[in-house]
KEKE-3310 file (N, C-alpha, C; in steps of 0.2 Angstrom, whole numbers, plus 5000, padded with zeros to 4 digits):
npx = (5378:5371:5354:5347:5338:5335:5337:5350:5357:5353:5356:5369:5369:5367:5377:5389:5384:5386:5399:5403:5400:5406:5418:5427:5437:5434:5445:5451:5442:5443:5455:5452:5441:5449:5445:5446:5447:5442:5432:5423:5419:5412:5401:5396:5392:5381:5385:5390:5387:5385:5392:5386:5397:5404:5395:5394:5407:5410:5400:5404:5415:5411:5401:5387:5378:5374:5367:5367:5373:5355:5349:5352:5341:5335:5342:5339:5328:5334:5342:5356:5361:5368:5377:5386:5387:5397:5407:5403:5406:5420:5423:5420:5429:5441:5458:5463:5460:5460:5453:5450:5438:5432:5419:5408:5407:5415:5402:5407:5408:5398:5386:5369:5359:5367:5368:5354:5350:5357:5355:5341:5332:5327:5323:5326:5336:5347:5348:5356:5366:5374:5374:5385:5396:5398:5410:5420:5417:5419:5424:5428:5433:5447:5443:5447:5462:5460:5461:5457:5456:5449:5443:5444:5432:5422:5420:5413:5402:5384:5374:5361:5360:5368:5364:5366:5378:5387:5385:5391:5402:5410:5409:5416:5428:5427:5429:5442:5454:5469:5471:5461:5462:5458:5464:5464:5465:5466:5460:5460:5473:5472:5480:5469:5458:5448:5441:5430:5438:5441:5452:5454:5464:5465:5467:5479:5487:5479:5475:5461:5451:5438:5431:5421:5410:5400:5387:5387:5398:5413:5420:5438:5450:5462:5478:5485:5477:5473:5487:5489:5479:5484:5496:5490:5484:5493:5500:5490:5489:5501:5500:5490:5485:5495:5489:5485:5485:5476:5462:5461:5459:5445:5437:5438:5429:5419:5417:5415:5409:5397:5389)
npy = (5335:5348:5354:5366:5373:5374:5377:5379:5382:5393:5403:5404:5405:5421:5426:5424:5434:5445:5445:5448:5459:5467:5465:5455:5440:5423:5416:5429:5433:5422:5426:5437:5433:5422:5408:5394:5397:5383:5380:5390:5392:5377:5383:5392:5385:5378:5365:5362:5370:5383:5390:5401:5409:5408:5417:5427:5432:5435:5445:5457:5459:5460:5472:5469:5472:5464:5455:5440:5431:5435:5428:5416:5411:5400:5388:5386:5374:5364:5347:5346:5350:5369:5368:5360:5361:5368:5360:5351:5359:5359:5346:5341:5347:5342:5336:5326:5313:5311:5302:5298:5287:5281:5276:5273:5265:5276:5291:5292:5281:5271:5260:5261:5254:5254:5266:5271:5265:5270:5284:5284:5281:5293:5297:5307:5312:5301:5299:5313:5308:5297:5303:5311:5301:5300:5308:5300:5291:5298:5306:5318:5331:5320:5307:5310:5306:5295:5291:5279:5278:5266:5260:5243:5241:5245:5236:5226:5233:5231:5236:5237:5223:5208:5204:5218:5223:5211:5216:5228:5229:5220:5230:5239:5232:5231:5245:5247:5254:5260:5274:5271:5271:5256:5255:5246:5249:5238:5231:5238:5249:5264:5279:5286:5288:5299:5303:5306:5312:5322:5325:5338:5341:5353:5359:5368:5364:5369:5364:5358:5355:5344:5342:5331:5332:5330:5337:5342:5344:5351:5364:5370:5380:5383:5386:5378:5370:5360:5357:5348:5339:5332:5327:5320:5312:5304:5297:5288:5282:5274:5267:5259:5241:5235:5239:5226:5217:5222:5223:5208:5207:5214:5205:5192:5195:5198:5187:5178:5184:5189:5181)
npz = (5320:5327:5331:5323:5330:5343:5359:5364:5351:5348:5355:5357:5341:5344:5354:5342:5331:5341:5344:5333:5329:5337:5330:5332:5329:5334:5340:5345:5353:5362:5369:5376:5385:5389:5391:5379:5361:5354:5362:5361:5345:5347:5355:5348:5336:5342:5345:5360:5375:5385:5400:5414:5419:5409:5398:5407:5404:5391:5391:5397:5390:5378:5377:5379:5389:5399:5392:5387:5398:5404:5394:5395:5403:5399:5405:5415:5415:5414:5413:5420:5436:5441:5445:5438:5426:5422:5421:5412:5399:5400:5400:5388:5379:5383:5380:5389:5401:5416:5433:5446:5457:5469:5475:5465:5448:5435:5429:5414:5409:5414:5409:5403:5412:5423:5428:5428:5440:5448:5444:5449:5440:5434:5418:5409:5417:5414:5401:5398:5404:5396:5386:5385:5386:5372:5370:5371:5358:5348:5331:5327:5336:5338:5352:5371:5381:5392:5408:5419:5438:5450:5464:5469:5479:5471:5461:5469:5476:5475:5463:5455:5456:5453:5434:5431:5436:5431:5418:5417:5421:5413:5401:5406:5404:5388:5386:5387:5377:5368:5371:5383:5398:5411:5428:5443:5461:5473:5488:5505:5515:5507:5498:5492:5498:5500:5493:5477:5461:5446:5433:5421:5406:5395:5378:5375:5386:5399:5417:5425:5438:5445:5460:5470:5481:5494:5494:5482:5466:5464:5454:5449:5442:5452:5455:5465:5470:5459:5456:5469:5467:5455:5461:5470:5461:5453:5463:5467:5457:5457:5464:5461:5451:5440:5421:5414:5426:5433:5424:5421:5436:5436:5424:5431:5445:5438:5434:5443:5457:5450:5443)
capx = (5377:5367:5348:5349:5334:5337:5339:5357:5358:5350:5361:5376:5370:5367:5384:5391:5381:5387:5405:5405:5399:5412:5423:5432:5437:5435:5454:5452:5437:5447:5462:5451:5441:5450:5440:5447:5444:5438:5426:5420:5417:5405:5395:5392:5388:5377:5386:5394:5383:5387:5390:5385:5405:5407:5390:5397:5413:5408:5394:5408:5421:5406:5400:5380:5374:5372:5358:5371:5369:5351:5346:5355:5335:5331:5345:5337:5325:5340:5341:5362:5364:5370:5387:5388:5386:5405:5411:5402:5410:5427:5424:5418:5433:5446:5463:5464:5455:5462:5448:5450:5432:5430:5413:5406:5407:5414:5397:5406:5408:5390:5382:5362:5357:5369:5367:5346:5350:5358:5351:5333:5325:5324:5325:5330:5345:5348:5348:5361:5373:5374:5375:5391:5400:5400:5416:5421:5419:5418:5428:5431:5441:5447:5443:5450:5464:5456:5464:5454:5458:5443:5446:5442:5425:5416:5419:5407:5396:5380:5370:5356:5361:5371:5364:5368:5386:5390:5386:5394:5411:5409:5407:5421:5433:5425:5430:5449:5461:5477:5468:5458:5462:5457:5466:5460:5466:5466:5458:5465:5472:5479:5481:5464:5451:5446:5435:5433:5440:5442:5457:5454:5468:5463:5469:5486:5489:5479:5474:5458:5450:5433:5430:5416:5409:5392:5379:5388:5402:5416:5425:5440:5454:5466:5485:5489:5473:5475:5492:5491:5477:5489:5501:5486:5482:5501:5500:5485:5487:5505:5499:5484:5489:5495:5484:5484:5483:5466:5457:5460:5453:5439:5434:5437:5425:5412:5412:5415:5404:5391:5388)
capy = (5342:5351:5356:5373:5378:5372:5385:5381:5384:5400:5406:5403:5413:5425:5427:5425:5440:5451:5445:5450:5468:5469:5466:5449:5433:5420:5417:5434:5431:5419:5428:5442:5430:5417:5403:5392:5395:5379:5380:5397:5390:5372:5386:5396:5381:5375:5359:5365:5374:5390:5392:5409:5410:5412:5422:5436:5435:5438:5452:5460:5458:5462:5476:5469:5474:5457:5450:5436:5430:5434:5422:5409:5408:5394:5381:5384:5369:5358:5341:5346:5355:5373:5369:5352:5366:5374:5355:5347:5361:5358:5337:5340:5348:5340:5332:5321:5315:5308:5299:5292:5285:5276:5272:5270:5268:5285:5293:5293:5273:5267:5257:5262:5249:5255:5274:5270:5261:5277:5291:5283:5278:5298:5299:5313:5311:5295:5301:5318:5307:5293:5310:5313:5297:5303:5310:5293:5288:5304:5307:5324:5332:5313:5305:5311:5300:5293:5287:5279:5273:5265:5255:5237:5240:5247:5231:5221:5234:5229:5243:5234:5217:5202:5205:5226:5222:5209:5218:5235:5224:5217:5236:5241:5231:5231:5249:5249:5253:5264:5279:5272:5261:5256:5251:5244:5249:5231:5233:5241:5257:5268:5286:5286:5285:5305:5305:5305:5317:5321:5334:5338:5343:5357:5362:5372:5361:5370:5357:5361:5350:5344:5338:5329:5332:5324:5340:5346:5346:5359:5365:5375:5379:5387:5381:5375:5364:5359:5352:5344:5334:5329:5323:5314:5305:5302:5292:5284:5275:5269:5260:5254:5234:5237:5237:5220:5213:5226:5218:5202:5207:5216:5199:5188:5199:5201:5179:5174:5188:5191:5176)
capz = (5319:5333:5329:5324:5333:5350:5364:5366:5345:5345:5360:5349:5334:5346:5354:5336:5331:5346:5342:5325:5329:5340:5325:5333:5327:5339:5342:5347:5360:5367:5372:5380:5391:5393:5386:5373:5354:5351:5366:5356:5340:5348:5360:5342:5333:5347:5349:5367:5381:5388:5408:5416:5420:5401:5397:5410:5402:5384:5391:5400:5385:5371:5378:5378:5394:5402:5388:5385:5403:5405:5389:5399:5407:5397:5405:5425:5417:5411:5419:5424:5441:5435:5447:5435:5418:5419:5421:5407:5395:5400:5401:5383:5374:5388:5380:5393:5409:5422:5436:5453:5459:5473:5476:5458:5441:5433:5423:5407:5406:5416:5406:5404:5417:5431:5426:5428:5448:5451:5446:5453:5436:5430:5410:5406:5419:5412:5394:5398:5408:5392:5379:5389:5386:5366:5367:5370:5352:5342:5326:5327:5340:5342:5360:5374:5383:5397:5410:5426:5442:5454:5470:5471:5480:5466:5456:5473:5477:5472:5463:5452:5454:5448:5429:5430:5438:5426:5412:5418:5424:5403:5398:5407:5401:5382:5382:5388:5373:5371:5373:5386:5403:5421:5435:5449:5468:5481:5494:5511:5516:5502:5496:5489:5503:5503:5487:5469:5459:5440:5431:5414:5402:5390:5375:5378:5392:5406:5419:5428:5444:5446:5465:5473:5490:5497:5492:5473:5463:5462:5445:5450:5439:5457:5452:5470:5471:5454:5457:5472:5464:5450:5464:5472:5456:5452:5471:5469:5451:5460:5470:5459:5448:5431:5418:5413:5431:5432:5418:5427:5442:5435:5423:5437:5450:5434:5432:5450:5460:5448:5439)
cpx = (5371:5359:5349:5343:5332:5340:5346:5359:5357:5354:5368:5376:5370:5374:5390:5391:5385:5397:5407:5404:5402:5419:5430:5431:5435:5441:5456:5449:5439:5451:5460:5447:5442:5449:5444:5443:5439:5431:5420:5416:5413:5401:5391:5388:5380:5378:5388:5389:5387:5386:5388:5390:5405:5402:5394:5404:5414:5404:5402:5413:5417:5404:5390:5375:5373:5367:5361:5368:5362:5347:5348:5347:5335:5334:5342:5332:5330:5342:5350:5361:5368:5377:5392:5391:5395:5410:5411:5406:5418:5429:5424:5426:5440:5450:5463:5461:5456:5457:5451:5441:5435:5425:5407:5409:5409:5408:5399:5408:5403:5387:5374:5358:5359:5369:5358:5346:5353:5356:5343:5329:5324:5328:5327:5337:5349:5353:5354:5366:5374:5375:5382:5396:5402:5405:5421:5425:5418:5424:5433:5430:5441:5450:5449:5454:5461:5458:5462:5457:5452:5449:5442:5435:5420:5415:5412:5404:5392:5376:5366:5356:5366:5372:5367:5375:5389:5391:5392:5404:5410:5411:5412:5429:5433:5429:5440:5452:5466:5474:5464:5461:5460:5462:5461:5465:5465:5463:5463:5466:5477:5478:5472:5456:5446:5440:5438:5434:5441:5448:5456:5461:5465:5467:5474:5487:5485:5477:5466:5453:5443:5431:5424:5415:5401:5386:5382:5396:5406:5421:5431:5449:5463:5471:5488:5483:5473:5482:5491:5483:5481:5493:5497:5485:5488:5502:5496:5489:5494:5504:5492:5490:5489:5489:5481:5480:5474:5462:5456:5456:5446:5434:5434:5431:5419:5411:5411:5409:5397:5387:5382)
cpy = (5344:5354:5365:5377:5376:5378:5387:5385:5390:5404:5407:5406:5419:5431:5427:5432:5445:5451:5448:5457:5471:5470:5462:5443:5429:5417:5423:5437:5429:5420:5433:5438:5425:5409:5402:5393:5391:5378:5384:5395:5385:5377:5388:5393:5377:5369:5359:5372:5379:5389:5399:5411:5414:5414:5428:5435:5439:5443:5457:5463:5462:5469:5476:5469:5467:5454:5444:5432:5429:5430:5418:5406:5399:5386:5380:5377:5362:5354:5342:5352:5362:5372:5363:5357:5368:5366:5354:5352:5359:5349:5339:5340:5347:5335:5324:5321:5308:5306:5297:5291:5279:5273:5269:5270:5275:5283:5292:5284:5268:5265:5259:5258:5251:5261:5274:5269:5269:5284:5289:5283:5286:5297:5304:5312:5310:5298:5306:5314:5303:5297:5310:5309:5297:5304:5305:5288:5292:5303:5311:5328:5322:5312:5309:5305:5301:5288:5286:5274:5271:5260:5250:5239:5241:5242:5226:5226:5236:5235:5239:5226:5214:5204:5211:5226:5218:5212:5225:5232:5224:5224:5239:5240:5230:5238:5254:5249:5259:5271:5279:5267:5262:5252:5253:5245:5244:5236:5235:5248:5260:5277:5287:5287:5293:5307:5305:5313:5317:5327:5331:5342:5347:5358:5368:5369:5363:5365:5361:5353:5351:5338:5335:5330:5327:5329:5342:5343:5352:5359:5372:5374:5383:5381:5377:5368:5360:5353:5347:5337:5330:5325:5317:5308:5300:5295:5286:5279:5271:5264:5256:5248:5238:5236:5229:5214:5216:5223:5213:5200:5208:5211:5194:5190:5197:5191:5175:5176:5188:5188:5170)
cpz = (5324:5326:5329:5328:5341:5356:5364:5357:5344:5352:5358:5345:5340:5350:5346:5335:5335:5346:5338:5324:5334:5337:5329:5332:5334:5343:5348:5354:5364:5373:5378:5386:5393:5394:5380:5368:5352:5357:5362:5352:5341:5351:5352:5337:5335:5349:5357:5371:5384:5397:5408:5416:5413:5398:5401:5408:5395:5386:5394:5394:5378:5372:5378:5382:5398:5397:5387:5390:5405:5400:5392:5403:5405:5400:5411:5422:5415:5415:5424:5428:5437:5439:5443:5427:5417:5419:5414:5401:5396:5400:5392:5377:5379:5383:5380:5399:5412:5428:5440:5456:5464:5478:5471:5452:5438:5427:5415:5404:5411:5411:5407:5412:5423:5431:5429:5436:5451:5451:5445:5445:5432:5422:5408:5411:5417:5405:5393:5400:5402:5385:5380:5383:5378:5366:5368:5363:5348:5338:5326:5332:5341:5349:5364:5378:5389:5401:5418:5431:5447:5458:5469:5473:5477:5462:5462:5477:5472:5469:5455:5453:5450:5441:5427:5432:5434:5418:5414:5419:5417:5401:5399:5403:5391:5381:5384:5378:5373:5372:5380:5392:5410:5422:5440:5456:5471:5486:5500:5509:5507:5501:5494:5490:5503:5500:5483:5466:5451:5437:5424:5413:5397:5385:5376:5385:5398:5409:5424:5432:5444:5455:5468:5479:5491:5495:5484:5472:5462:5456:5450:5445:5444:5456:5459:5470:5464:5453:5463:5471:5460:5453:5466:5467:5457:5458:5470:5463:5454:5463:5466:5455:5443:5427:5416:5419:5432:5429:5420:5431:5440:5429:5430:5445:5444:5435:5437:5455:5457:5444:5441)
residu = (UNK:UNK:UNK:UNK:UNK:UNK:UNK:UNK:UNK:UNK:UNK:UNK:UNK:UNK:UNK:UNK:UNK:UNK:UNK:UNK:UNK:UNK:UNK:UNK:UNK:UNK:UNK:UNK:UNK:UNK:UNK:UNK:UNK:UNK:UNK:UNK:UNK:UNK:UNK:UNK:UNK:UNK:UNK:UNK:UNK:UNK:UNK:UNK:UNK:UNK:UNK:UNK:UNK:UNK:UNK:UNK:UNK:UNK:UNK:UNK:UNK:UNK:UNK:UNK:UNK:UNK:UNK:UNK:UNK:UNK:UNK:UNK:UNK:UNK:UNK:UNK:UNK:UNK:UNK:UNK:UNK:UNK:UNK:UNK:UNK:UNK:UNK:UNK:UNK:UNK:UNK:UNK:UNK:UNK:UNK:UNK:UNK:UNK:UNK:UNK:UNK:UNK:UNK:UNK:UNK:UNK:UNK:UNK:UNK:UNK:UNK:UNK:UNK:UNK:UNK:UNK:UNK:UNK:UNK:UNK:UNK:UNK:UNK:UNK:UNK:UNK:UNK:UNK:UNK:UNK:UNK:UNK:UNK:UNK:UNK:UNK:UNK:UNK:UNK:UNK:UNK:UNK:UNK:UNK:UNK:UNK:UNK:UNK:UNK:UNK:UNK:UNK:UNK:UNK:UNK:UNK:UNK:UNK:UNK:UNK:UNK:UNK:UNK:UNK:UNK:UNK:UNK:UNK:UNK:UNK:UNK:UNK:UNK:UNK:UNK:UNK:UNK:UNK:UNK:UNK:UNK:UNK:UNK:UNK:UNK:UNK:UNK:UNK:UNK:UNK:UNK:UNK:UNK:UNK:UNK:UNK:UNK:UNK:UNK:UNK:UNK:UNK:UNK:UNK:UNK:UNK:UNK:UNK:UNK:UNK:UNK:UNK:UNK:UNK:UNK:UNK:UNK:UNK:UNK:UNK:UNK:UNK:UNK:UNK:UNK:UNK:UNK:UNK:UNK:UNK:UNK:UNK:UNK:UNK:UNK:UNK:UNK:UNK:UNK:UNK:UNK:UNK:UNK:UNK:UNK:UNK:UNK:UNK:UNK:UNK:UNK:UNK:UNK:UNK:UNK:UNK:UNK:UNK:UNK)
# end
């Protein structure tokens, strides 16, 4: 249960409050801006953070002058980029999620050790990216499925050493089950080489795209870029090993490589 008196908690009663005197359910919030319910109902509780996106649509929809938005002050000191904020919402209450990476580890199954090598030893980074990976083993909404694919190079290249590779390879495959799996891509050319990508599944099936470039990440929910990620996936995981052979590879790399 969230701290009720945490910025994000008291920014939630707040929206509550300005809902309620506009005399709408949140089902009813929903539908006007387009934001799932249950998004609604974590911002209000103060489990789930608010982006600006969904402050200026509640100000616009409430009738509150923008104050929704301008309390959002408190998150300019929060350790995620604000272009990471509209992801992490939609990663939280995501279905399903689909991954292609191909030069690291995806963040929500880094091990502490290799999460530490990459984001340069900051703690609090450390700590927010390791928060994430909750929805992982949570109860209620239960896990989203999670179905990743990496290229072979991210099992041998080295990012803390031997001991942070062996354990992260171990960590990976500890936490494959039916709701969760890697494959792996061989090396050489494939579909895959362009960059990593993430599509969330929402609640009522929408699908929405999170792509990576070299200075940010982008969240967009546009239905042609959307799909033609989906087909990308669709491509990639063809061509990655079955699951079974994956696991293989990725213990065999963790005891012959990094052992």
């Amino acid at each position: 249960m969230a701290n009720l008196y945490t910025p994000q908690a008291i920014w939630g009663r707040e929206l509550r409050h300005y809902r309620k005197e506009a005399g709408l359910t949140q089902g009813q919030l929903a539908q006007k801006i387009h934001f799932s319910e249950s998004l609604i109902s974590g911002v209000e509780t103060g489990q789930l953070p608010a982006s600006p996106e969904f402050a200026q649509a509640c100000d616009e929809n409430l009738g509150t002058g923008g104050a929704l938005h301008r309390l959002l002050d408190w998150r300019k000191g929060q350790v995620f980029p604000s272009w990471f904020g509209e992801w992490r919402e939609r990663e939280q209450v995501a279905t399903t999620l689909r991954t292609y990476q191909p030069l690291v580890i995806p963040g929500l199954l880094q091990t502490e050790a290799y999460a530490r090598v990459l984001l340069f030893g900051d703690e609090a980074t450390i700590e927010a990216r390791l928060n994430r990976q909750a929805i992982l083993v949570r109860d209620e909404p239960q896990p989203p499925i999670f179905r990743c694919v990496i290229d072979e190079g991210v099992l041998h290249r080295p990012i803390g050493g031997p001991e942070v590779m062996r354990e992260q390879l171990e960590h990976l495959v500890s936490m494959v089950n039916s709701r969760l799996t890697v494959q792996v891509v061989p090396h050489g050319m494939h579909s895959g080489l362009m960059g990593g990508f993430v599509i969330a599944t929402l609640d009522g099936g929408g699908d929405v795209l999170y792509a990576e470039t070299a200075i940010r990440g982008i969240t967009t929910s546009d239905l042609k870029e959307v799909a033609m990620a989906v087909e990308c996936f669709e491509v990639i995981r063809t061509e990655a090993l079955p699951l079974g052979m994956s696991i293989d590879l990725i213990k065999r790399t963790a005891e012959e490589k990094w052992t």
